[in-house]
Phi, psi and omega in degrees: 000155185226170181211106154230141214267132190227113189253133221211108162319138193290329137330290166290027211264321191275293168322348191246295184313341219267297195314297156341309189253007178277315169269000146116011194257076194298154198223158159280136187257137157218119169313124177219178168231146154325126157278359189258302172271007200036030191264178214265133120257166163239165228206082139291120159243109172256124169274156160219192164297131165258034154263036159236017181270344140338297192309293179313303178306328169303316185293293195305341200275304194302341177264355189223141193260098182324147156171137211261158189228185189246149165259132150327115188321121170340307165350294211296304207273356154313200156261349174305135176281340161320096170283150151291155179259146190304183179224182169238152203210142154293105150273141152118195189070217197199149163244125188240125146229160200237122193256202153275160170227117182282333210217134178198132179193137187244107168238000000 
């Protein structure tokens, strides 16, 4: 058994529980945030099998979408009365891990 942990722009959040369950994979949700943008993601906890977690990542990679947005400059967050001009940054898509599992039970 494997336990995998799927971190998900909050965008894609819905597109992603629809695809999962569509696909017969059920998942746990959890609200989590970013530590670089501090922006809203979400956090599937999936258990599975392990020949299907090929599979679920596939699901997730086809639901979550890369894109890119602009930031404030690091600058901008000093004490310099200096604003920055913003930057553009790549967001979105998913961080997937896949753990071991000794125990899994639904009760």
């Amino acid at each position: 058994m494997k336990l995998i942990f799927a971190i998900v722009n909050n965008d894609d959040s819905h597109s992603v529980q629809s695809a999962l369950t569509k696909n017969g994979f059920q998942a746990t949700k959890l609200a989590s945030s970013g530590g670089f943008l501090m922006a809203g993601n979400t956090t599937f906890m999936i258990c599975s099998e392990d020949e299907k977690v090929d599979d679920i990542i596939k699901v997730i990679s086809t639901h979550s979408h890369k894109r890119r947005q602009f930031v404030p400059n690091a600058s901008a967050y000093g004490e310099s009365a200096y604003t920055g001009f913003p930057v553009e940054v790549t967001v979105g898509g998913a961080t997937v891990f896949v753990t071991n599992i000794e125990r899994f039970e639904k009760i």
